[in-house]
ROFI-980900 format. One line per field, with one value per residue: x, y, z of N, C-alpha, C, O, CB in turn; chain. Coordinates in nm, 4 decimals, always signed. Glycine has a CB too. Layout:
n.east <- X, ... .
n.north <- Y, ... .
n.up <- Z, ... .
ca.east <- X, ... .
ca.north <- Y, ... .
ca.up <- Z, ... .
c.east <- X, ... .
c.north <- Y, ... .
c.up <- Z, ... .
o.east <- X, ... .
o.north <- Y, ... .
o.up <- Z, ... .
cb.east <- X, ... .
cb.north <- Y, ... .
cb.up <- Z, ... .
bagu <- A, ... .
REM end
This chain:
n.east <- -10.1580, -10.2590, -10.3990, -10.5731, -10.6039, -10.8655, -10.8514, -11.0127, -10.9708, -10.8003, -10.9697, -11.0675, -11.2174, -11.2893, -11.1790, -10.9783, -10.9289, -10.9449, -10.9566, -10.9197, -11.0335, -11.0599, -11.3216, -11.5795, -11.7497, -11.6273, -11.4467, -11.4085, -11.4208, -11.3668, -11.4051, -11.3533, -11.5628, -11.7628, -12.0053, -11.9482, -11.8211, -11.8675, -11.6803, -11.7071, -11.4660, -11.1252, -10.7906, -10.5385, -10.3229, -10.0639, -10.0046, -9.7947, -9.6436, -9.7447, -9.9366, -10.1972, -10.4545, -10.4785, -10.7438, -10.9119, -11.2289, -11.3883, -11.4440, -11.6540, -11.5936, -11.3711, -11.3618, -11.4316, -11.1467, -11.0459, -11.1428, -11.0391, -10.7707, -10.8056, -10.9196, -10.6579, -10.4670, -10.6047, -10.5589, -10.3894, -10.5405, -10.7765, -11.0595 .
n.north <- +4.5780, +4.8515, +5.0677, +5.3313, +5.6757, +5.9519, +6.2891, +6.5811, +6.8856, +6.9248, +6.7759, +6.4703, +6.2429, +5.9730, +5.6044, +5.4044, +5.3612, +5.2043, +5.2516, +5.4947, +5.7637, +5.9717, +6.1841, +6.3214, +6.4204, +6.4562, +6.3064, +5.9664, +5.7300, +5.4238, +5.1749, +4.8295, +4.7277, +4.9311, +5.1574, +5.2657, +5.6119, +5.9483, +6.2840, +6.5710, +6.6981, +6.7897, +6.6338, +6.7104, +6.6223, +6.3288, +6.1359, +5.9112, +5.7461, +5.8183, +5.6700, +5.8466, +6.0443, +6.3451, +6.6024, +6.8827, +7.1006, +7.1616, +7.4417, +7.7284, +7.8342, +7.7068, +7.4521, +7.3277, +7.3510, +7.1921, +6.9143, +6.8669, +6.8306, +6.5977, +6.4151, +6.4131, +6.3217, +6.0285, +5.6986, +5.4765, +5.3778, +5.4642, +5.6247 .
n.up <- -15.1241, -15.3609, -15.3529, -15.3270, -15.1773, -15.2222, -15.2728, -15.2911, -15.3121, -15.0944, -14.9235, -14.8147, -14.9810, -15.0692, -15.0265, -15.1023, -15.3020, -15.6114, -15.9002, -16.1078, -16.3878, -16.5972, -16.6763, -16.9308, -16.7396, -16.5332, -16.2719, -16.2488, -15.9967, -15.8631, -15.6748, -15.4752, -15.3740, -15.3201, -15.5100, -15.8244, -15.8834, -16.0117, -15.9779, -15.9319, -16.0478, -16.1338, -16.2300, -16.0076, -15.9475, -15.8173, -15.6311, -15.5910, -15.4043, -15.1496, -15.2180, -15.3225, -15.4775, -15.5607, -15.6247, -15.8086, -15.7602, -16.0858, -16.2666, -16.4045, -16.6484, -16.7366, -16.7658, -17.0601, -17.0945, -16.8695, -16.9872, -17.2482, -17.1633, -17.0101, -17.1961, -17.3251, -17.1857, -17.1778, -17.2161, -17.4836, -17.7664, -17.6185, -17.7300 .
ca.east <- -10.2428, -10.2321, -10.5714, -10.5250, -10.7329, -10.8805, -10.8933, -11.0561, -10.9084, -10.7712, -11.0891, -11.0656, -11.3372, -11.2665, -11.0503, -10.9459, -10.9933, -10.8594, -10.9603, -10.9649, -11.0360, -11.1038, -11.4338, -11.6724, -11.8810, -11.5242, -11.3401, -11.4580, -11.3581, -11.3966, -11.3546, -11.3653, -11.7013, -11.8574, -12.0798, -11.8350, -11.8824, -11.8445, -11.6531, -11.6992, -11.3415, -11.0060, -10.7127, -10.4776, -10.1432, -10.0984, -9.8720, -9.7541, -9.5519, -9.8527, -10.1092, -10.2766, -10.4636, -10.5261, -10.8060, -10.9633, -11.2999, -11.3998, -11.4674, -11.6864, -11.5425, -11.2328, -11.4098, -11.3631, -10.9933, -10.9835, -11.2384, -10.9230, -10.6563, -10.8719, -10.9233, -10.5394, -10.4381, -10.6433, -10.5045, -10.3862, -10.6524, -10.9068, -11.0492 .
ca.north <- +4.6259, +4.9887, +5.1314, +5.5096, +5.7730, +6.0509, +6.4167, +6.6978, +7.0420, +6.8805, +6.7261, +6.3359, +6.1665, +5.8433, +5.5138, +5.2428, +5.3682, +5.1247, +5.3011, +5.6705, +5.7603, +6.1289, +6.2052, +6.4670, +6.4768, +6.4579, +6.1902, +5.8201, +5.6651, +5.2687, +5.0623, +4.7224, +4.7353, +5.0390, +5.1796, +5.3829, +5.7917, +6.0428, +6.3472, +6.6801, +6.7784, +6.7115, +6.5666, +6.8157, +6.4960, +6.1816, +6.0926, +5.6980, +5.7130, +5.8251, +5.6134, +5.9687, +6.1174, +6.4956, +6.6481, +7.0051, +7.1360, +7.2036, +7.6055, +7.7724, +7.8655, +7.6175, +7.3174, +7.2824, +7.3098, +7.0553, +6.8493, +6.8418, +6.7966, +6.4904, +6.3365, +6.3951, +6.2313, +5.9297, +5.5655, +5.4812, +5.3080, +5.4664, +5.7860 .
ca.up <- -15.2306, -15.4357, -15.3275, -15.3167, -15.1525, -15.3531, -15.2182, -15.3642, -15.2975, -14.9885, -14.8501, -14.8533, -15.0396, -15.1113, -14.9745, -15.1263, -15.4874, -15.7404, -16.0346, -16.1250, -16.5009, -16.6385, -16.7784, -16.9667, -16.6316, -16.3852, -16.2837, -16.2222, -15.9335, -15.8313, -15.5318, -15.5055, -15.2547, -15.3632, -15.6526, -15.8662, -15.8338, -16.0487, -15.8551, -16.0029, -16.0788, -16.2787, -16.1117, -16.0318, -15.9094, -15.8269, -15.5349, -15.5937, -15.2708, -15.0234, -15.2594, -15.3158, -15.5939, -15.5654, -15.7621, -15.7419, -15.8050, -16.2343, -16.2109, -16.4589, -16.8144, -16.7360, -16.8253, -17.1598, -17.0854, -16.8024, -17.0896, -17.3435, -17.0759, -16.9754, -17.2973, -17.3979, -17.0962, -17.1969, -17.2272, -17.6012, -17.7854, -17.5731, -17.8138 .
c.east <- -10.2062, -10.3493, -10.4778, -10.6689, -10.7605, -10.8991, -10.9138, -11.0849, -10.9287, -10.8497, -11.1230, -11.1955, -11.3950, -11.1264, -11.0666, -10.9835, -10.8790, -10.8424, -10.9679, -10.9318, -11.0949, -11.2609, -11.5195, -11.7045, -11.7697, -11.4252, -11.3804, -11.3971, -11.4392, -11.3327, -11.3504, -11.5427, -11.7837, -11.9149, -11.9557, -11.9189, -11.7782, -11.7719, -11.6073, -11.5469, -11.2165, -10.8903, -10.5795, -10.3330, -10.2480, -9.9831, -9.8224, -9.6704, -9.6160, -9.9851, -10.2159, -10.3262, -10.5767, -10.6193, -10.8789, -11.1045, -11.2896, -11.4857, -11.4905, -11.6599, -11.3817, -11.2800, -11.3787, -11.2133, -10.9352, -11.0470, -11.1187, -10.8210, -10.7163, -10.8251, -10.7244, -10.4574, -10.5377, -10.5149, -10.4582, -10.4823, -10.7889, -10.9497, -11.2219 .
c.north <- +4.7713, +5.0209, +5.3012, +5.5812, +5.9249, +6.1435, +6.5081, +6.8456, +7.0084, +6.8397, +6.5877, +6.3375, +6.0617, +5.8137, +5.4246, +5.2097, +5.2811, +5.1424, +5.4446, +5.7354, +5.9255, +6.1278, +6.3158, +6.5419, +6.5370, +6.3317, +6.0985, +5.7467, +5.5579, +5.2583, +4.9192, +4.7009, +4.8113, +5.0367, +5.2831, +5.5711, +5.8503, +6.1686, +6.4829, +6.7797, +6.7334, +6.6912, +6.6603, +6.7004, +6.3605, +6.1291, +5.9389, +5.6579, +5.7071, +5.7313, +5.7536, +6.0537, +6.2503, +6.6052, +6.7793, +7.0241, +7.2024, +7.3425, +7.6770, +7.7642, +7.7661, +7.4912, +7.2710, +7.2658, +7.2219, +6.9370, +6.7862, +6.8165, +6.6219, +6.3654, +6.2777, +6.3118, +6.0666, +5.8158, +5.5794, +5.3370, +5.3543, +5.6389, +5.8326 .
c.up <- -15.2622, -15.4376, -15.3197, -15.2833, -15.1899, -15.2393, -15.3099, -15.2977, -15.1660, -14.8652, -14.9044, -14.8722, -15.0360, -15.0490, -15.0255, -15.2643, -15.5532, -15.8981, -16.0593, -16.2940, -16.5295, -16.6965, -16.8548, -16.8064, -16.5163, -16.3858, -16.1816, -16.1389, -15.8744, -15.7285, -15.5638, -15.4567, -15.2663, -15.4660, -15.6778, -15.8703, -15.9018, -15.9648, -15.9889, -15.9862, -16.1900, -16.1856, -16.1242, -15.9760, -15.8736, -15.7727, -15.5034, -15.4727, -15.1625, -15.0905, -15.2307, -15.4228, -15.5383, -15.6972, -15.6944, -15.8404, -15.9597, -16.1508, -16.3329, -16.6208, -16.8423, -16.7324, -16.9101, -17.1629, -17.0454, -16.9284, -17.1622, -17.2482, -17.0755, -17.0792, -17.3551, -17.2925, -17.0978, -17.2264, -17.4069, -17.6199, -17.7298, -17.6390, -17.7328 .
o.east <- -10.1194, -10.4122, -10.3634, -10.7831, -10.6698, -10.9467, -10.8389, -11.1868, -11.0328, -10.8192, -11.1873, -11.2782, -11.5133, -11.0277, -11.1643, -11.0328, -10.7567, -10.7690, -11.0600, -10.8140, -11.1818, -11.2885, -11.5030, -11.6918, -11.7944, -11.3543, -11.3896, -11.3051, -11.5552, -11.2293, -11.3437, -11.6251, -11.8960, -11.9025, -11.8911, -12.0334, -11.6569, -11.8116, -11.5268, -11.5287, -11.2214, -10.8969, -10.5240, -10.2267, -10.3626, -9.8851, -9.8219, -9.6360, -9.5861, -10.0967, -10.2955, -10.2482, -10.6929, -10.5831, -10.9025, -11.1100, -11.2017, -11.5498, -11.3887, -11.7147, -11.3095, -11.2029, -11.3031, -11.1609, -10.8375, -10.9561, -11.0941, -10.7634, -10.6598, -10.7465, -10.6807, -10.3772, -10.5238, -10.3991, -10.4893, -10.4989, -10.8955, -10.8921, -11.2729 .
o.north <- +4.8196, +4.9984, +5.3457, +5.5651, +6.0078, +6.1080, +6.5189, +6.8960, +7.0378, +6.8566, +6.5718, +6.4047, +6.0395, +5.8827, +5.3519, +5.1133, +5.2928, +5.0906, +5.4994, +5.7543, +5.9726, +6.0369, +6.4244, +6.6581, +6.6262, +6.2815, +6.1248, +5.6812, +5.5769, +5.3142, +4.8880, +4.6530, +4.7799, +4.9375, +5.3521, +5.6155, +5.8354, +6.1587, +6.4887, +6.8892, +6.6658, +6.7314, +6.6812, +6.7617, +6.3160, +6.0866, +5.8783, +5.5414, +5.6266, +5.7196, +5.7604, +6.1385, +6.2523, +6.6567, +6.7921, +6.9846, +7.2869, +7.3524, +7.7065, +7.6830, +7.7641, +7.4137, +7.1743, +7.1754, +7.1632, +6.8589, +6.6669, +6.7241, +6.5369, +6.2715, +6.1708, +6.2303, +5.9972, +5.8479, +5.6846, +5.2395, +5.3080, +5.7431, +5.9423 .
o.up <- -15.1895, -15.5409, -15.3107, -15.3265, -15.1832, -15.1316, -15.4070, -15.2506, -15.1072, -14.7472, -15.0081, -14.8106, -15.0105, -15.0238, -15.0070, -15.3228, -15.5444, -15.9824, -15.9988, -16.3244, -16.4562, -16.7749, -16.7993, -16.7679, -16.4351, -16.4730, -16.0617, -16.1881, -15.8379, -15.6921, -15.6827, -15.5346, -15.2271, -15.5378, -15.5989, -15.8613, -15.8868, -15.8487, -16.0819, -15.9330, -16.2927, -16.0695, -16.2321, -15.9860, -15.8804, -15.8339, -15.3963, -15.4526, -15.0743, -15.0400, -15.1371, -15.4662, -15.4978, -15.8030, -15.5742, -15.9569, -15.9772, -16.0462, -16.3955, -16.6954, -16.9420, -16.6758, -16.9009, -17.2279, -17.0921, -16.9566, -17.1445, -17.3058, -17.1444, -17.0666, -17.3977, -17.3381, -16.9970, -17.2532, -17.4629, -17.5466, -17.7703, -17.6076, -17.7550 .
cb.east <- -10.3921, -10.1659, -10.6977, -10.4503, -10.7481, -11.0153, -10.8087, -11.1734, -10.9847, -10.7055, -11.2137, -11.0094, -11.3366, -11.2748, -11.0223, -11.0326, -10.9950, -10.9066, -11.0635, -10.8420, -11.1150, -10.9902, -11.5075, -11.8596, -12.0157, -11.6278, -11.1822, -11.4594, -11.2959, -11.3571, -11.4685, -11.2420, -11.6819, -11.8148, -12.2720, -11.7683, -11.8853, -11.9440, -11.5161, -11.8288, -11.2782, -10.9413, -10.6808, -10.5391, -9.9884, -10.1310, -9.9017, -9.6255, -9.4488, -9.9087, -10.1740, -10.2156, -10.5214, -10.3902, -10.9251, -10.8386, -11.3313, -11.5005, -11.3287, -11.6749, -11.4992, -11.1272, -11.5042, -11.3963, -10.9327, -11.0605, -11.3473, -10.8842, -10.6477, -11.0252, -11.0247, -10.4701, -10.4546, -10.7391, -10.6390, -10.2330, -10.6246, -10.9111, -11.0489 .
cb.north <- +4.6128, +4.9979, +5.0541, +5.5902, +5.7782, +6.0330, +6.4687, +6.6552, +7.1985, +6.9467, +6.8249, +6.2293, +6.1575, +5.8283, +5.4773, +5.1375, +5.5676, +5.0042, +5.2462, +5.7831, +5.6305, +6.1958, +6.1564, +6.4158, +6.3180, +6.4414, +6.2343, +5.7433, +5.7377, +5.1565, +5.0628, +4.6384, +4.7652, +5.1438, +5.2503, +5.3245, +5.8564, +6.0554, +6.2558, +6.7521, +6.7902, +6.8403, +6.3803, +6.9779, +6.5583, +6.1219, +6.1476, +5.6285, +5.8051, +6.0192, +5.4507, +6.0436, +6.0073, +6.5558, +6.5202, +7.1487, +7.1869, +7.0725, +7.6840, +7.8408, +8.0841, +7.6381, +7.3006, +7.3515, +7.3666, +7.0206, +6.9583, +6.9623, +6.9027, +6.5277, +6.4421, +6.5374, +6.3207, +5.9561, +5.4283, +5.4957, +5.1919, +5.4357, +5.7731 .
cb.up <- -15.1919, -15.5759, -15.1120, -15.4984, -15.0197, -15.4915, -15.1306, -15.4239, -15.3667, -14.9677, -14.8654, -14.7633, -15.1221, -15.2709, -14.8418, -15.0237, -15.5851, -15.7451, -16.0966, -15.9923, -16.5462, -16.7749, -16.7332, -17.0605, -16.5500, -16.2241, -16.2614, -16.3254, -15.8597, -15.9282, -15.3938, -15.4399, -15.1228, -15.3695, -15.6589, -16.0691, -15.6387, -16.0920, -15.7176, -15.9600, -15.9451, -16.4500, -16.1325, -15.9461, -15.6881, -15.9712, -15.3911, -15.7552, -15.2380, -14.9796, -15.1222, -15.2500, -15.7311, -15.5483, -15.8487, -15.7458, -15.7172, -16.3755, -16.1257, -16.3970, -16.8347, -16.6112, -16.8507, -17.2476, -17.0372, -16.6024, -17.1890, -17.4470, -16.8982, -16.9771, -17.4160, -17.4473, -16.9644, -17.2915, -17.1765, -17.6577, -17.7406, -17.3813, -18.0703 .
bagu <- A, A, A, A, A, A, A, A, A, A, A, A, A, A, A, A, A, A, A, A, A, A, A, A, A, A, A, A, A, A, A, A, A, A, A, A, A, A, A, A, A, A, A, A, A, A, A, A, A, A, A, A, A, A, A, A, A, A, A, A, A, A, A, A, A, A, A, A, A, A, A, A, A, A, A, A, A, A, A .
REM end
């Protein structure tokens, strides 16, 4: 399987995430077994070799920036 485990500013979170999607609030991460969870940050990589997605705390007046990073990194079709 391709589960991946989320860390945020190098403090695991999450295992066995199957989904991880950007959002206004942060970034949306799913399991198969869990309730999905919001995680107050923006995803700073995304290591496909360790199954590892690295995300760091959203920080004051740099919101709106990660906000538009987010969105522009969206799927196509998804506005």
């Amino acid at each position: 399987m391709c589960q991946a485990t989320v860390y945020l500013d190098e403090e695991r979170i999450m295992e066995d995430v199957i989904w991880v999607e950007p959002t206004e609030d942060g970034v949306l991460l799913r399991t198969f077994f869990e309730a999905p969870r919001v995680v107050k940050g923006v995803i700073k990589g995304v290591d496909l070799i360790k199954h590892r997605v690295l995300l760091t705390k959203m920080e004051g007046d740099k919101n709106d920036r990660h906000r538009e990073t987010a969105r522009a990194a969206a799927p196509l079709g998804r506005a």
